[in-house]
C-alpha positions as protocol buffer text, in pm:
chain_id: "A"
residue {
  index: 1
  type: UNK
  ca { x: 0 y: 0 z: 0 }
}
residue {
  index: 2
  type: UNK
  ca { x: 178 y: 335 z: -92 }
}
residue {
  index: 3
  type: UNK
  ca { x: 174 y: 621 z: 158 }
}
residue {
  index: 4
  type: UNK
  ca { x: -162 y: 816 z: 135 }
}
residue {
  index: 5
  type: UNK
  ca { x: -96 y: 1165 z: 54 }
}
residue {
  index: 6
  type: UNK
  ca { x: -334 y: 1513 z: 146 }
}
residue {
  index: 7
  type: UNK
  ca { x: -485 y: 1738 z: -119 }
}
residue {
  index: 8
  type: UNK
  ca { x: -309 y: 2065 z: -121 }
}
residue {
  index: 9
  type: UNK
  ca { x: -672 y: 2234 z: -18 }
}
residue {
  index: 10
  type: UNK
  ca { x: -798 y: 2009 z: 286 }
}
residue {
  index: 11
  type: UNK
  ca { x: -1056 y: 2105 z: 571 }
}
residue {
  index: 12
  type: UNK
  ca { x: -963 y: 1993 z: 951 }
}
residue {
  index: 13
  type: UNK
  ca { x: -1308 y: 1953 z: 1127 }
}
residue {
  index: 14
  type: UNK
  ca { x: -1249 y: 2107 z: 1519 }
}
residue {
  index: 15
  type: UNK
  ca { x: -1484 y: 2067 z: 1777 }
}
residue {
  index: 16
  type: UNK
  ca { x: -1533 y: 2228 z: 2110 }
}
residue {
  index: 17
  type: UNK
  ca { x: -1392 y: 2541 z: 1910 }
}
residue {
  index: 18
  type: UNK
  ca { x: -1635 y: 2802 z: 2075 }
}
residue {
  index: 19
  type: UNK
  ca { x: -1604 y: 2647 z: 2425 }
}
residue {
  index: 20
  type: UNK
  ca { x: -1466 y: 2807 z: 2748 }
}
residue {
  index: 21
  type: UNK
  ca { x: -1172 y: 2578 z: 2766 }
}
residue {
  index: 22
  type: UNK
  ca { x: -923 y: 2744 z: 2500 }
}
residue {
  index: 23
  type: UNK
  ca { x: -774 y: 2415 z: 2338 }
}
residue {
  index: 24
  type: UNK
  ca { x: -1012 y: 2456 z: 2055 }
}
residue {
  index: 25
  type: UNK
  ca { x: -890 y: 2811 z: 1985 }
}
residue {
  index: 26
  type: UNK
  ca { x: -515 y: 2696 z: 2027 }
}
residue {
  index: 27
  type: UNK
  ca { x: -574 y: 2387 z: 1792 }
}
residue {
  index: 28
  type: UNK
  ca { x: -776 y: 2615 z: 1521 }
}
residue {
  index: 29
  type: UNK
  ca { x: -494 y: 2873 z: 1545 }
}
residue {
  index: 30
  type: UNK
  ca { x: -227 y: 2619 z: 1451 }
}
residue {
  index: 31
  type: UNK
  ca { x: -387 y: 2457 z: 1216 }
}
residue {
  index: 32
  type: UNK
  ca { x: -466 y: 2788 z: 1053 }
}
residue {
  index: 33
  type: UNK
  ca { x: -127 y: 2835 z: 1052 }
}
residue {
  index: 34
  type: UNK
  ca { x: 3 y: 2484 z: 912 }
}
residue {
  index: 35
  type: UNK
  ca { x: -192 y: 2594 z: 610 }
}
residue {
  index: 36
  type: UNK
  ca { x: -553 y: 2384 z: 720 }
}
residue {
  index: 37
  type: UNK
  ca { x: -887 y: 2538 z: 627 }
}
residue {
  index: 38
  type: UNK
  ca { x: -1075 y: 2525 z: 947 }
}
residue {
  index: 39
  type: UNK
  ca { x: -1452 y: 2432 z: 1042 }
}
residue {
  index: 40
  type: UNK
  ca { x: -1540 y: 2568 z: 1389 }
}
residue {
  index: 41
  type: UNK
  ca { x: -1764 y: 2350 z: 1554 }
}
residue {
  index: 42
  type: UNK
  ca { x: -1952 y: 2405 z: 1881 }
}
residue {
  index: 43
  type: UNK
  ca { x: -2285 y: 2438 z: 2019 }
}
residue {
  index: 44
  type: UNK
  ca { x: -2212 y: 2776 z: 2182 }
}
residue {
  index: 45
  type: UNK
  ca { x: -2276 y: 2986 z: 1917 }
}
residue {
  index: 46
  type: UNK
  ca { x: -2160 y: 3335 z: 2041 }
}
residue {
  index: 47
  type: UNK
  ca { x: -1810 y: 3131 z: 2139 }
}
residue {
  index: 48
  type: UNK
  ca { x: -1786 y: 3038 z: 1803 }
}
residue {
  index: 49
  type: UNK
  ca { x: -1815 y: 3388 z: 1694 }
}
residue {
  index: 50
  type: UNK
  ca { x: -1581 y: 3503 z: 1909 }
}
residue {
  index: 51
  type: UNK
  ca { x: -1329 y: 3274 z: 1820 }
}
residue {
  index: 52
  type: UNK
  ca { x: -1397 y: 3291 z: 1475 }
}
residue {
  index: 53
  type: UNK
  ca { x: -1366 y: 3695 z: 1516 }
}
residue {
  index: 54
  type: UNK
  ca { x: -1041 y: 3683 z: 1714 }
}
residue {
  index: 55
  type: UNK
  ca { x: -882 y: 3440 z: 1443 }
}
residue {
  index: 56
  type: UNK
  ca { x: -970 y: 3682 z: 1139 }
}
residue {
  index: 57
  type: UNK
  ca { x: -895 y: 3951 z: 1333 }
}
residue {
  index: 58
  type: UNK
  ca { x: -502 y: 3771 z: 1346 }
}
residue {
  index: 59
  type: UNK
  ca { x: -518 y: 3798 z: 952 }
}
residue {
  index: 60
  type: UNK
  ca { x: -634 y: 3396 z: 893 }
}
residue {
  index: 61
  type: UNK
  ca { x: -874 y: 3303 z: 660 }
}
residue {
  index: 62
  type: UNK
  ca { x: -1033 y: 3022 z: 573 }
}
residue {
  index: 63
  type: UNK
  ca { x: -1249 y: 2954 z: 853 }
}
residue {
  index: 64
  type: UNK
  ca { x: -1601 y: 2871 z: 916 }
}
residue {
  index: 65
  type: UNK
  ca { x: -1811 y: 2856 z: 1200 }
}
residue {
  index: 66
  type: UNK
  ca { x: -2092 y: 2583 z: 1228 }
}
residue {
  index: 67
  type: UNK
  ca { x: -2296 y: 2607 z: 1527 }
}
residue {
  index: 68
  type: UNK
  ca { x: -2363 y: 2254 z: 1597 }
}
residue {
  index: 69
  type: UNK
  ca { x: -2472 y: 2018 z: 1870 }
}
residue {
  index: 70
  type: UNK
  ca { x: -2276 y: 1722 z: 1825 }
}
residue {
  index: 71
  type: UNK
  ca { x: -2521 y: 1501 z: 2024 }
}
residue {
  index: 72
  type: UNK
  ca { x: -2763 y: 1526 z: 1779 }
}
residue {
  index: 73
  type: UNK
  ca { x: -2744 y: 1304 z: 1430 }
}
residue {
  index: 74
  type: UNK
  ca { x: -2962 y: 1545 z: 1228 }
}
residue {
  index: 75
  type: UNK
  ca { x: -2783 y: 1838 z: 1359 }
}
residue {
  index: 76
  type: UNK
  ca { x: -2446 y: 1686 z: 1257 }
}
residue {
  index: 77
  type: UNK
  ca { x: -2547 y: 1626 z: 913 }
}
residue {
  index: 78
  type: UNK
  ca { x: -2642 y: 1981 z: 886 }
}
residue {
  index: 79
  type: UNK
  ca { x: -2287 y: 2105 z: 994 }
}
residue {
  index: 80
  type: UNK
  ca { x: -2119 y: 1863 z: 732 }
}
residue {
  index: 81
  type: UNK
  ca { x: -2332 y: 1968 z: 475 }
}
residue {
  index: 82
  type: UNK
  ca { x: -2236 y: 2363 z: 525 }
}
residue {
  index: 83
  type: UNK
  ca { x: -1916 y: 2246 z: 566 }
}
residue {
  index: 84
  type: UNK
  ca { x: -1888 y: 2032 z: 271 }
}
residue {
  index: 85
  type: UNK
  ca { x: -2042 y: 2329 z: 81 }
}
residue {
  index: 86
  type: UNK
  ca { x: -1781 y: 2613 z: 163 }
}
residue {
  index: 87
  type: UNK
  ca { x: -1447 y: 2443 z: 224 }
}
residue {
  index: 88
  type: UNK
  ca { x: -1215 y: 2227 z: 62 }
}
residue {
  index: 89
  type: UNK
  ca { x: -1286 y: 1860 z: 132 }
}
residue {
  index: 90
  type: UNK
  ca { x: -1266 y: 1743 z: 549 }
}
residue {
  index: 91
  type: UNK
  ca { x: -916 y: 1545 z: 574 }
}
residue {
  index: 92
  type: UNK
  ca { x: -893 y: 1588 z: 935 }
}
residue {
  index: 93
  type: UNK
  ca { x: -1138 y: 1543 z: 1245 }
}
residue {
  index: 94
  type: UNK
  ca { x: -1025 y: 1715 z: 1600 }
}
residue {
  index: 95
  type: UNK
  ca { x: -1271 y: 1602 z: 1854 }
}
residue {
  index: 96
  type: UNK
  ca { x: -1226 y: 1865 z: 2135 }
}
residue {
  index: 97
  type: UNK
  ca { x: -1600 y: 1871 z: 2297 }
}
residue {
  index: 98
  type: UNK
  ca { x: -1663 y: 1756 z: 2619 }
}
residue {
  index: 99
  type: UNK
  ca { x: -1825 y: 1787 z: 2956 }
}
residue {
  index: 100
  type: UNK
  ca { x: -1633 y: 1688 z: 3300 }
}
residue {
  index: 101
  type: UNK
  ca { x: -1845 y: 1558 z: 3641 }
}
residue {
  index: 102
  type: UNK
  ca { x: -1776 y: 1645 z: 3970 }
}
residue {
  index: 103
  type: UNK
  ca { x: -2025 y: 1413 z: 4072 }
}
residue {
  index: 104
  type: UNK
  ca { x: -1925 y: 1006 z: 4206 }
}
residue {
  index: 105
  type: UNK
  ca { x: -2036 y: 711 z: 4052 }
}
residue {
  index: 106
  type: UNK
  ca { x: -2250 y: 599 z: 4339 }
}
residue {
  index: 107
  type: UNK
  ca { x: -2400 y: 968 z: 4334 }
}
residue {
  index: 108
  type: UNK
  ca { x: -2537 y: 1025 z: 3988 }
}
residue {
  index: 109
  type: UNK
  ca { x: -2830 y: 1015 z: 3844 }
}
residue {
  index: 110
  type: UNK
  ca { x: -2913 y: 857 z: 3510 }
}
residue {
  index: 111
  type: UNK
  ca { x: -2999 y: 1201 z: 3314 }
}
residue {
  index: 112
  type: UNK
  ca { x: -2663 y: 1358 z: 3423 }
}
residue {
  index: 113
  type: UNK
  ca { x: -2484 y: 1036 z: 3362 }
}
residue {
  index: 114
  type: UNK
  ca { x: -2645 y: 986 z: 2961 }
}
residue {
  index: 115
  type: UNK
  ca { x: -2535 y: 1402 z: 2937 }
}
residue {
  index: 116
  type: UNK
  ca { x: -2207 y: 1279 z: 2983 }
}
residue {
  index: 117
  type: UNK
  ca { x: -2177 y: 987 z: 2754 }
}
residue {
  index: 118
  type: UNK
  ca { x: -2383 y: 1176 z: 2522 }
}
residue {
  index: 119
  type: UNK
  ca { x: -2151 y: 1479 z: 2468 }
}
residue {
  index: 120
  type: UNK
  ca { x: -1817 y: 1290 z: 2535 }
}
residue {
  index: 121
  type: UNK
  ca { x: -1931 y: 950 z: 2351 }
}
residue {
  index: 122
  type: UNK
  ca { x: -2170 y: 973 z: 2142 }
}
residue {
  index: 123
  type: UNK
  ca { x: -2113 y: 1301 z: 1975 }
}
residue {
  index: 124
  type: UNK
  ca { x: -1701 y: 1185 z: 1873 }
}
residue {
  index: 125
  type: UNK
  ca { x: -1860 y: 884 z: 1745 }
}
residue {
  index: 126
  type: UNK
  ca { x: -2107 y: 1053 z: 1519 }
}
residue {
  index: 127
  type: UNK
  ca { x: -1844 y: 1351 z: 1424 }
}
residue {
  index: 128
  type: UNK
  ca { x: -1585 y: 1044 z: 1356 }
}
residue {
  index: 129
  type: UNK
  ca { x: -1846 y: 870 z: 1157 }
}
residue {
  index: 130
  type: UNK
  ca { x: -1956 y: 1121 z: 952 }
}
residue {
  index: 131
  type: UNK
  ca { x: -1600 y: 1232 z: 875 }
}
residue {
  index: 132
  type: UNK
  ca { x: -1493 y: 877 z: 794 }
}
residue {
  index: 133
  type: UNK
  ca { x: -1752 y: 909 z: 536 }
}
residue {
  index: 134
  type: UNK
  ca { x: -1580 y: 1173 z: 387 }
}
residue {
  index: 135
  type: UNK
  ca { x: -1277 y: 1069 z: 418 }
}
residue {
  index: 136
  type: UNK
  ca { x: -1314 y: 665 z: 295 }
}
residue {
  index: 137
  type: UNK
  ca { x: -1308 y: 792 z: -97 }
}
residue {
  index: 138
  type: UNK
  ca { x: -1017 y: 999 z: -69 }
}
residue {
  index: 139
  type: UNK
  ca { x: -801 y: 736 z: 83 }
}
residue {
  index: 140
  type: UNK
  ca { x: -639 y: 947 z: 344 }
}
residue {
  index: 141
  type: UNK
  ca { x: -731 y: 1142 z: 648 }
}
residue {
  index: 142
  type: UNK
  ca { x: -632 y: 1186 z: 1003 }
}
residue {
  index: 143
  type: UNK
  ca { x: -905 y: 1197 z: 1340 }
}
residue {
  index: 144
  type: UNK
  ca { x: -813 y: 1262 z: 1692 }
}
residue {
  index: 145
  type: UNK
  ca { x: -1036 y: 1196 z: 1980 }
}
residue {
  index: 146
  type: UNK
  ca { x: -987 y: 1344 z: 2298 }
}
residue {
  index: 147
  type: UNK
  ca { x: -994 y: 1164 z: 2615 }
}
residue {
  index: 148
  type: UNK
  ca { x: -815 y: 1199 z: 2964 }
}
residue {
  index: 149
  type: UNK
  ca { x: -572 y: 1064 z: 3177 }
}
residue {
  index: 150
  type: UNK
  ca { x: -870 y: 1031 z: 3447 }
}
residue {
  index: 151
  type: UNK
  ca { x: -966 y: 763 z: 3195 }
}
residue {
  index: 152
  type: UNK
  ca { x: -661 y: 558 z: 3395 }
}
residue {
  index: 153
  type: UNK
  ca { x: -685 y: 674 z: 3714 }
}
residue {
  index: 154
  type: UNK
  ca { x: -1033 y: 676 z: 3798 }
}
residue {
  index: 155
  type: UNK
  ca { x: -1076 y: 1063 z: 3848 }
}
residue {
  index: 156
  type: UNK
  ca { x: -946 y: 1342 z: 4022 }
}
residue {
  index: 157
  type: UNK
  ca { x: -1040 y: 1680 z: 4287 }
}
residue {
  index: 158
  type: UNK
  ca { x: -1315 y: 1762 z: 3988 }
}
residue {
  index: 159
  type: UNK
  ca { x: -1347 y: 1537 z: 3734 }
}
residue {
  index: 160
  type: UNK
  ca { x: -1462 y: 1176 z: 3920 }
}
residue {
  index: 161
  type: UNK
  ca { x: -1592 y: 838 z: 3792 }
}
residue {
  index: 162
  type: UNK
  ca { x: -1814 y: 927 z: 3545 }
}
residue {
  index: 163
  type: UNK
  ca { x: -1634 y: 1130 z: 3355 }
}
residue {
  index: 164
  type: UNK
  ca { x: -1382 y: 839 z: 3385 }
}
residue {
  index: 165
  type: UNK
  ca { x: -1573 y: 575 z: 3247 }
}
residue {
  index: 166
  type: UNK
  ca { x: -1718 y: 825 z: 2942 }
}
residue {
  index: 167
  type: UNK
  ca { x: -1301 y: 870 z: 2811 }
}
residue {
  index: 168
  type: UNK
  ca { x: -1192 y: 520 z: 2870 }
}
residue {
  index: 169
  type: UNK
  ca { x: -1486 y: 480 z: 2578 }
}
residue {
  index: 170
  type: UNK
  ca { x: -1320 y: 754 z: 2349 }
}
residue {
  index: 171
  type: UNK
  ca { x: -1002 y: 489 z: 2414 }
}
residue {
  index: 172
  type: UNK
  ca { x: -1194 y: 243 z: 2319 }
}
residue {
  index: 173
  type: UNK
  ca { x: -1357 y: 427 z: 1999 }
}
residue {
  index: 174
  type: UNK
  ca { x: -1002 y: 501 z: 1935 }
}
residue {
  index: 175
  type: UNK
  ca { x: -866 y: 135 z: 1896 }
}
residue {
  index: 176
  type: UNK
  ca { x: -1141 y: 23 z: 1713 }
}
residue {
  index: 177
  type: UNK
  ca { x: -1177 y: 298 z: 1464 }
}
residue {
  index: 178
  type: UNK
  ca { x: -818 y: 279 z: 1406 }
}
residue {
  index: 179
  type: UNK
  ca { x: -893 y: -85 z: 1301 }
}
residue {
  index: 180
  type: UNK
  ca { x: -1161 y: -38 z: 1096 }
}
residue {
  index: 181
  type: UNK
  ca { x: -1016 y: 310 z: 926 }
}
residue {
  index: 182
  type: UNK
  ca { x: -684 y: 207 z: 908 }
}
residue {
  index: 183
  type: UNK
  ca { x: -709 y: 14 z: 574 }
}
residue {
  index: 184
  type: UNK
  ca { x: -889 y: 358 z: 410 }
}
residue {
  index: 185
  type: UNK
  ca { x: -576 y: 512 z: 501 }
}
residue {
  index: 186
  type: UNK
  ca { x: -729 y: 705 z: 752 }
}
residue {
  index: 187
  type: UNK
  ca { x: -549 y: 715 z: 1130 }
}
residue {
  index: 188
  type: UNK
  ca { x: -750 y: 755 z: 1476 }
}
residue {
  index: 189
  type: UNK
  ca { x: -584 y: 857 z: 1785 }
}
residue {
  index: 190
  type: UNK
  ca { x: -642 y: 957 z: 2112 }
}
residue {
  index: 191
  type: UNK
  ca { x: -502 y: 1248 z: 2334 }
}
residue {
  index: 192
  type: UNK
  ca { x: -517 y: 1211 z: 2750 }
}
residue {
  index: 193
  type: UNK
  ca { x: -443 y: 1527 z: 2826 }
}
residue {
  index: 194
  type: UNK
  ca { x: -379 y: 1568 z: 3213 }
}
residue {
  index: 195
  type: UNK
  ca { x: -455 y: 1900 z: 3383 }
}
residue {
  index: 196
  type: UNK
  ca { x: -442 y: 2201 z: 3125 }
}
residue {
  index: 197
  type: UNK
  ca { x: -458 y: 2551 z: 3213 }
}
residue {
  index: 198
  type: UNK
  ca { x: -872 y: 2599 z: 3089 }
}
residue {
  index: 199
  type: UNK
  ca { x: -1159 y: 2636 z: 3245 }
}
residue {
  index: 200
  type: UNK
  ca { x: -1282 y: 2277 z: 3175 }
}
residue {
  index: 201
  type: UNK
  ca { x: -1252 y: 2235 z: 3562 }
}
residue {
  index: 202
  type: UNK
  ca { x: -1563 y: 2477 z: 3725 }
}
residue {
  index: 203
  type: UNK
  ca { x: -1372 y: 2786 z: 3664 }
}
residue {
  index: 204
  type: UNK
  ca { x: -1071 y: 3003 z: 3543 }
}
residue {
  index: 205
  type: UNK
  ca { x: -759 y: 2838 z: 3728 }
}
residue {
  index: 206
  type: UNK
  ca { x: -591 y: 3048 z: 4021 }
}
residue {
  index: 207
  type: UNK
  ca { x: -243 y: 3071 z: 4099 }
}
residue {
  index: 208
  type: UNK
  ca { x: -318 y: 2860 z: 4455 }
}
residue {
  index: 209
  type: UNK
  ca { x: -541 y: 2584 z: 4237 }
}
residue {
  index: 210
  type: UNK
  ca { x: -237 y: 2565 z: 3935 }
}
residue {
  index: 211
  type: UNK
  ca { x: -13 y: 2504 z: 4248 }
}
residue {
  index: 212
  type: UNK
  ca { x: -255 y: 2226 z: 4467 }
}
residue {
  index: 213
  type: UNK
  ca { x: -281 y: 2042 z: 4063 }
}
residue {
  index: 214
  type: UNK
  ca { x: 78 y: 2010 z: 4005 }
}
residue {
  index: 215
  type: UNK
  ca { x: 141 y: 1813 z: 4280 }
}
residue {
  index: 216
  type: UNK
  ca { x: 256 y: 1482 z: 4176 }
}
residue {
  index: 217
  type: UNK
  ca { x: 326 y: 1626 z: 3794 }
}
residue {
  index: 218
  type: UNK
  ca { x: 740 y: 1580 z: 3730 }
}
residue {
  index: 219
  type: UNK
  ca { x: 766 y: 1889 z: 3581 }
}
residue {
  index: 220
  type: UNK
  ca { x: 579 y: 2078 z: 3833 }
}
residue {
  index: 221
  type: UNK
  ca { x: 311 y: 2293 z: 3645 }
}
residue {
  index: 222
  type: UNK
  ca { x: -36 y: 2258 z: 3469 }
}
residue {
  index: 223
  type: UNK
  ca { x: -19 y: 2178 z: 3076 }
}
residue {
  index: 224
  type: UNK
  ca { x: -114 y: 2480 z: 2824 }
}
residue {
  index: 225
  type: UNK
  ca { x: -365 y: 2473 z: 2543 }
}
residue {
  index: 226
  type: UNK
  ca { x: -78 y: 2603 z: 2317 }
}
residue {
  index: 227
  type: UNK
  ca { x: 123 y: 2229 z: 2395 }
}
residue {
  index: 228
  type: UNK
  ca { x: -206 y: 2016 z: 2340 }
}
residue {
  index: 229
  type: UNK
  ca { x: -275 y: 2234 z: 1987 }
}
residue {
  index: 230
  type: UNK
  ca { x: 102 y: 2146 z: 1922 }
}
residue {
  index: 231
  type: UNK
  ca { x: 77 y: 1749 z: 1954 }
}
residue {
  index: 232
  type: UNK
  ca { x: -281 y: 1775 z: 1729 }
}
residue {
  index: 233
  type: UNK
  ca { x: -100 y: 1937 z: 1456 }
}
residue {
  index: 234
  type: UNK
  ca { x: 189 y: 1667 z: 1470 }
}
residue {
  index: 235
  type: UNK
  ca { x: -118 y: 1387 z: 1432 }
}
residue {
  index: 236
  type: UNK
  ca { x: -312 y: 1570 z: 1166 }
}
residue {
  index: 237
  type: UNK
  ca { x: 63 y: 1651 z: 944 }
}
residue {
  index: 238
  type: UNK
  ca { x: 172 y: 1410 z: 655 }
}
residue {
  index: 239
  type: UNK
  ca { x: 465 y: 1287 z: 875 }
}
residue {
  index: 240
  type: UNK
  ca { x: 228 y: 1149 z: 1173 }
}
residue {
  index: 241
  type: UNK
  ca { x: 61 y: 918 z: 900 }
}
residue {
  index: 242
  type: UNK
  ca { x: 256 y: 568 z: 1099 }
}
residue {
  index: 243
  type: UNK
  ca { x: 70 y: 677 z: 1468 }
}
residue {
  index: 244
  type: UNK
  ca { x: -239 y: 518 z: 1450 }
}
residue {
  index: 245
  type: UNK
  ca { x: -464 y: 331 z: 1735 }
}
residue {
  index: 246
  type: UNK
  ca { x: -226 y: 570 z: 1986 }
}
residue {
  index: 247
  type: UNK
  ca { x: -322 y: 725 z: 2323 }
}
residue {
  index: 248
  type: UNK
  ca { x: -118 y: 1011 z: 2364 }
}
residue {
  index: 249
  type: UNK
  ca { x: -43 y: 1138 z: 2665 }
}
residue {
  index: 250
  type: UNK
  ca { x: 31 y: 1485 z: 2745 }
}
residue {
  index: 251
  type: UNK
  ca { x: 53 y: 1518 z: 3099 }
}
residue {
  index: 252
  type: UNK
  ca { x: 388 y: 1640 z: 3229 }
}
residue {
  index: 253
  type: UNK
  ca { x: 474 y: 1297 z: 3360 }
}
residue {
  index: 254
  type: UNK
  ca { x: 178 y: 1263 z: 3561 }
}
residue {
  index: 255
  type: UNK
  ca { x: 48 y: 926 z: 3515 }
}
residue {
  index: 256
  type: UNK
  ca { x: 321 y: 687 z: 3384 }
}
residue {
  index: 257
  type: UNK
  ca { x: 252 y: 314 z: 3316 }
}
C-alpha cells in the first residue's frame, strides 16, 4: 500500500472550538497556521463567533463557523453539509467537545450520567463517523479523539468516575476505529491530556489551584492549550501518517505506566 498523501486544499473539522476551555482556539490557530482550512464546531454559538472573530482579526482566513450540537445526528449532518459546501474537502477530524463531572459514581443520576456519555461518547462517534464518510473515498485522512488521563486513574479533585468511564470509551472508539479506518488510510488517535490551564474544571484556574494540581506532575506545572494544539498538529501533518490506534499522553509525567 503506498503512503496516502493530502490534497493541497484540505478542511480539519475542530470541535469544542467556541467552548470556554481554550484548546479549541489553540488547535484552530495552529492549524490555521500549518496551512488547514478550518470548520469551527460548537454548540455555543456566540463562542464560536468570538473565536472565529479573534482568528480573522489575526489575519487567517479560511475559517467557518458551524454552530452545531454534536449530540444530535440530524444536527451533525447539517454542519457537514455547510461544511462540505464552503471548504475544501474534510481530511482531518479534531474532537475537542466535552463535559467533566464532579459528581461520584454511586451519586449520579441517570440524566446527568447519559449528558455525559452523550456529549463525550456519542457526539465523537457521530463527528468520527460522519467524517470517515468523507474521508473513505479519498483514501487518506487523520481523526483525533480526545480523552483523559482520568480515563486511567479513575478521576481526580473535579473530574470523578463518570467522567472516567465516558473517556476510557473515546479509548476504546479510538482502537477500534483505528482498526476499521486504518485500511482507508485514515489514522485515529487519542489524546489524554492531564490537567491544562482551561476552564474545563468549574472555573478560570488560580495561581493557589495551578499550584494544589501540580502536585505529583514531574515537571511541576499545569499543561497549556498552546502544547495540546502542538501534539494535534503533529497527528493531523503528513509525517504522523505511521501513529495510528495511539493514546497520547500529554501530561507532564503525571500518570506513567
Amino acid at each position: 500500500m503506498t503512503i496516502p498523501t493530502f490534497p493541497s486544499e484540505r478542511t480539519a473539522v475542530v470541535t469544542g472550538a467556541g467552548g470556554p476551555a481554550g484548546i479549541g482556539r489553540a488547535t484552530a490557530r495552529t492549524l490555521l497556521e500549518q496551512g488547514w482550512h478550518v470548520a469551527l464546531v460548537d454548540v455555543n454559538a456566540d463562542g464560536l463567533a468570538t473565536v472565529e472573530a479573534e482568528l480573522r482579526e489575526a489575519g487567517h482566513s479560511g475559517l467557518l463557523s458551524v454552530a452545531t450540537d454534536i449530540t444530535d445526528e440530524e444536527s451533525v449532518a447539517a454542519a457537514f453539509a455547510r461544511i462540505d459546501a464552503e471548504l475544501p474537502p474534510v481530511a482531518g477530524l479534531v474532537n475537542l467537545a466535552g463535559i467533566a463531572c464532579p459528581v461520584p459514581l454511586h451519586e449520579c443520576d441517570v440524566p446527568q450520567f447519559e449528558r455525559v456519555m452523550a456529549v463525550n461518547v456519542t457526539g465523537s462517534f457521530l463527528m468520527l463517523r460522519a467524517a470517515a464518510e468523507r474521508m473513505i473515498p479519498a483514501g487518506v485522512g487523520r481523526i483525533v479523539n480526545t480523552a483523559s488521563i482520568t480515563a486511567f486513574d479513575g478521576g481526580g479533585t473535579f473530574s470523578k468516575g463518570v467522567y472516567a468511564t465516558a473517556k476510557a470509551a473515546v479509548i476504546g472508539m479510538c482502537h477500534g476505529g483505528a482498526r476499521e479506518l486504518g485500511p482507508y488510510g485514515i489514522t485515529v488517535n487519542v489524546l489524554a491530556p492531564g490537567p491544562v490551564d482551561t476552564e474545563i474544571m468549574g472555573g478560570k484556574l488560580t495561581d493557589e489551584r495551578k499550584e494544589s494540581m501540580s502536585a505529583g506532575i514531574p515537571l511541576g506545572r499545569v499543561g497549556q492549550p498552546s502544547e495540546i494544539a502542538a501534539t494535534i498538529a503533529f497527528l493531523l501533518s503528513e509525517g504522523g501518517g505511521y501513529v495510528n490506534g495511539a493514546t497520547i499522553q500529554v501530561d507532564g509525567g503525571k500518570h506513567m505506566h
